[in-house]
C-alpha positions in Angstrom: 0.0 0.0 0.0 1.5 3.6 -0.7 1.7 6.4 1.5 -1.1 8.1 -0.1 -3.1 4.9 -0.3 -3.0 4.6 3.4 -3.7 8.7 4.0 -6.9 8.5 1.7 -7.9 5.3 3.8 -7.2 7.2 7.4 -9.1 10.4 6.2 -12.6 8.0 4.7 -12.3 6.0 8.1 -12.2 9.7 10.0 -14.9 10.4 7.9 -17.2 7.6 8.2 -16.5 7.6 12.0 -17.3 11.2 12.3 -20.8 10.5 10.3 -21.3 7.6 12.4 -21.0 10.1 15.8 -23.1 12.5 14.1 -26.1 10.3 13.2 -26.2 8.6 16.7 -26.6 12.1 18.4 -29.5 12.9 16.1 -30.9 9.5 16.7 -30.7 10.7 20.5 -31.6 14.1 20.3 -34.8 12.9 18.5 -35.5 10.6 20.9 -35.4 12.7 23.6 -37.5 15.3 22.0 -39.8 12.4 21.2 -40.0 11.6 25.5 -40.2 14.7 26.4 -42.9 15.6 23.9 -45.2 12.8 25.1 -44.1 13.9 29.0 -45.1 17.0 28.0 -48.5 16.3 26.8 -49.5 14.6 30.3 -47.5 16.9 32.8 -47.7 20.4 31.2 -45.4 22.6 29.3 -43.0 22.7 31.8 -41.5 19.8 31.8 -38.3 20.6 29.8 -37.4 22.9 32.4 -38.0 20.9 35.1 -35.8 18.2 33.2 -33.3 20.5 32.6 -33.1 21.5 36.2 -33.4 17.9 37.7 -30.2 17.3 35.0 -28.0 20.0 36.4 -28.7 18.9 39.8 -27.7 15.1 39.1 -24.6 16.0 36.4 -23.3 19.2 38.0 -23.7 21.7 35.1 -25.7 22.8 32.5 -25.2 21.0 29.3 
């Protein structure tokens, strides 16, 4: 394999991993809107806040 055989390979694999991370955190972020939506519709509007606040408290910061 040549040098820039094995740099094209490194920068796909960066890429694909990269891709990989990004489409798990949608998948998550829509999730969560997706709970929170249907908590939402049974304990009021608030409840993002009140998640976000219950999170700081348990994880030490705001994220």
């Amino acid at each position: 394999m040549t040098l820039k055989n094995k740099l094209i390979d490194d920068e796909v694999y960066s890429r694909v991993k990269d891709y990989s991370k990004e489409k798990h955190k949608v998948i998550t972020f829509f999730e969560i809107e997706k709970l929170l939506n249907e908590a939402g519709s049974k304990y009021g509007v608030n409840i993002i806040d009140r998640y976000s606040e219950k999170l700081v408290i348990e994880v030490g910061k705001k994220i």
